[in-house]
C-alpha positions as CSV (number, residue, x, y, z in Angstrom):
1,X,62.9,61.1,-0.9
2,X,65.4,59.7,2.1
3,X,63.4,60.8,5.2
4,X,66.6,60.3,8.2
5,X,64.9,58.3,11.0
6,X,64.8,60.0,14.5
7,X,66.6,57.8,17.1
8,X,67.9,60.4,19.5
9,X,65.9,59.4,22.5
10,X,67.2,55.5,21.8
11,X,70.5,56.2,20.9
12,X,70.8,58.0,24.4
13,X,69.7,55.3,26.2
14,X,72.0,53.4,24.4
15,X,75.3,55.5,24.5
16,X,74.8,56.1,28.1
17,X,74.5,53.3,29.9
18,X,70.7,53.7,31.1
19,X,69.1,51.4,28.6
20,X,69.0,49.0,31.6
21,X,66.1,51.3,33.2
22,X,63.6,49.9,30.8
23,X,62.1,47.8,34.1
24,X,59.6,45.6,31.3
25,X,62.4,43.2,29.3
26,X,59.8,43.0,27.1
27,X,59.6,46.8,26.1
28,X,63.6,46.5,26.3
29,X,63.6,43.6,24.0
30,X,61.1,45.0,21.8
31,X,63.4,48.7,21.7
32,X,66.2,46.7,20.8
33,X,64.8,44.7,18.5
34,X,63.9,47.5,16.4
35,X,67.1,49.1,16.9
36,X,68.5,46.4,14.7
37,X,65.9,46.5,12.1
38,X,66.1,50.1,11.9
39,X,70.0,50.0,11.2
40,X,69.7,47.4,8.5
41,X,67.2,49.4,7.4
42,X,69.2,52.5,7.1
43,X,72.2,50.7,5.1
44,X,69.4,49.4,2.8
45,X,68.3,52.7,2.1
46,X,71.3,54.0,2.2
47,X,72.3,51.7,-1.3
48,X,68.7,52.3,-2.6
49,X,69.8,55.8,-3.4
50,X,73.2,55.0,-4.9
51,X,71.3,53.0,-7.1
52,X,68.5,56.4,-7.7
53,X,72.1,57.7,-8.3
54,X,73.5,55.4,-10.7
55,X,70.3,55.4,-12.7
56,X,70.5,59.3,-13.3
57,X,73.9,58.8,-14.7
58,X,72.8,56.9,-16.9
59,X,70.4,58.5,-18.3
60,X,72.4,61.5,-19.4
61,X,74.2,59.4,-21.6
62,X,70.8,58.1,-22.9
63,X,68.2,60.8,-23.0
64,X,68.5,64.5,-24.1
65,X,67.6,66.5,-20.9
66,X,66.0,69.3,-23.2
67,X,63.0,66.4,-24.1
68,X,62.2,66.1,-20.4
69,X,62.3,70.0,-19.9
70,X,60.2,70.8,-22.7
71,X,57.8,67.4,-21.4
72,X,57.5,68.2,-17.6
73,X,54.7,71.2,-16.6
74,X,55.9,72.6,-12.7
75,X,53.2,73.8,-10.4
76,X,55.3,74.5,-7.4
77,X,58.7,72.8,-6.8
78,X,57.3,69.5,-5.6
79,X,54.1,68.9,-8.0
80,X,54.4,68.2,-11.6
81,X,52.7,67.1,-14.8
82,X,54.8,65.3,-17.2
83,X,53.6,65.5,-20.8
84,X,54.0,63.0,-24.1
85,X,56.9,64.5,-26.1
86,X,55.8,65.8,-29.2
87,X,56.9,63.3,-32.1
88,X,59.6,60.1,-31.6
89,X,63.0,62.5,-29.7
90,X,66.2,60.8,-30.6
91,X,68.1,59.3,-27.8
92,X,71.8,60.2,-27.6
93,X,73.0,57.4,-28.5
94,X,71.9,53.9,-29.8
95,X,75.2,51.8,-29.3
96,X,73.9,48.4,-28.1
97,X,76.9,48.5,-25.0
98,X,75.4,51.9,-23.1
99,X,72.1,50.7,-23.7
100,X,72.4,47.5,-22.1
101,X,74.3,49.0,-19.3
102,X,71.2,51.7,-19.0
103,X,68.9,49.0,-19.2
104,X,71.2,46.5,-16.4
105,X,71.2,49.8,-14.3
106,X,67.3,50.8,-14.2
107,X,66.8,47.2,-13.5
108,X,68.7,46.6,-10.6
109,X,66.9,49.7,-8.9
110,X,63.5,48.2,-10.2
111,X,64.8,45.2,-8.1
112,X,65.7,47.3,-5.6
113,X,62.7,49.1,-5.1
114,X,60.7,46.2,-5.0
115,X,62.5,45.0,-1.9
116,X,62.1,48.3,-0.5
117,X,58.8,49.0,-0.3
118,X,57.4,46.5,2.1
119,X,60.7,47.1,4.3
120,X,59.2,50.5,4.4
121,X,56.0,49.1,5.2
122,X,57.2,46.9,7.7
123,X,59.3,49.8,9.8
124,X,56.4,52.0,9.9
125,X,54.5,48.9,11.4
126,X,57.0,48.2,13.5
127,X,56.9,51.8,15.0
128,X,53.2,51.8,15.5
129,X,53.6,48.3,17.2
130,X,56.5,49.3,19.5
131,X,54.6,52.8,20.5
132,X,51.6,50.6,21.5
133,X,53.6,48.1,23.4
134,X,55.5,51.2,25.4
135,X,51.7,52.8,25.7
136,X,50.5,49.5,27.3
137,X,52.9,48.4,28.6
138,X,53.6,51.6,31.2
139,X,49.8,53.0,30.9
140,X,50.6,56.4,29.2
């Protein structure tokens, strides 16, 4: 899922002049350091998805959506079981030219995930490491 980050308190700071009442340059570094990362971030994110999007296309062209309806037990709206289709389902089609272009699609958003994860990992890191510094740095 795309989880928007929250940046009001910073962008305020930012958009109104007062980011220079951070008295500790190194919290004020730090804030704007992650300012960057966070926007890079966000357009990385942001072509993640249009990958995610890309890849569903695709797949109606590939798949029968009736397979995956008849294969996928709902508990609630966000937990799921999804079960072996009974016997071999047909794709829709098996010409050699929308199945290489499936295949080039999934795999650039396998690439793409890939590279995503850590940068995931490393924001929330980052996020835990500026809230310390601010903590310690001001003696909250």
């Amino acid at each position: 899922m795309n989880f928007p980050l929250a940046s009001r308190s910073l962008d305020q700071l930012k958009n109104s002049g007062l980011f220079s009442i951070i008295g500790k340059e190194v919290v004020a570094d730090s804030l704007s350091n992650y300012d960057n990362f966070k926007t890079r971030y966000e357009q990385r994110i942001k072509w993640y998805f249009e990958d995610v999007k890309k890849v569903q296309d695709e797949n109606k062209h590939i798949f029968d959506a009736r397979v995956f309806e008849k294969a996928t037990h709902y508990s609630d709206a966000y937990t799921f079981e999804i079960l072996t289709p009974e016997g071999n389902p047909a794709l829709l089609t098996y010409q050699e030219k929308e199945l290489q272009q499936f295949y080039n699609t999934f795999y650039y958003l396998k690439r793409n995930t890939e590279t995503q994860i850590p940068e995931v990992t490393d924001l929330l890191q980052r996020t835990i490491d500026l809230k310390k510094l601010i903590i310690e740095a001001y003696g909250f």
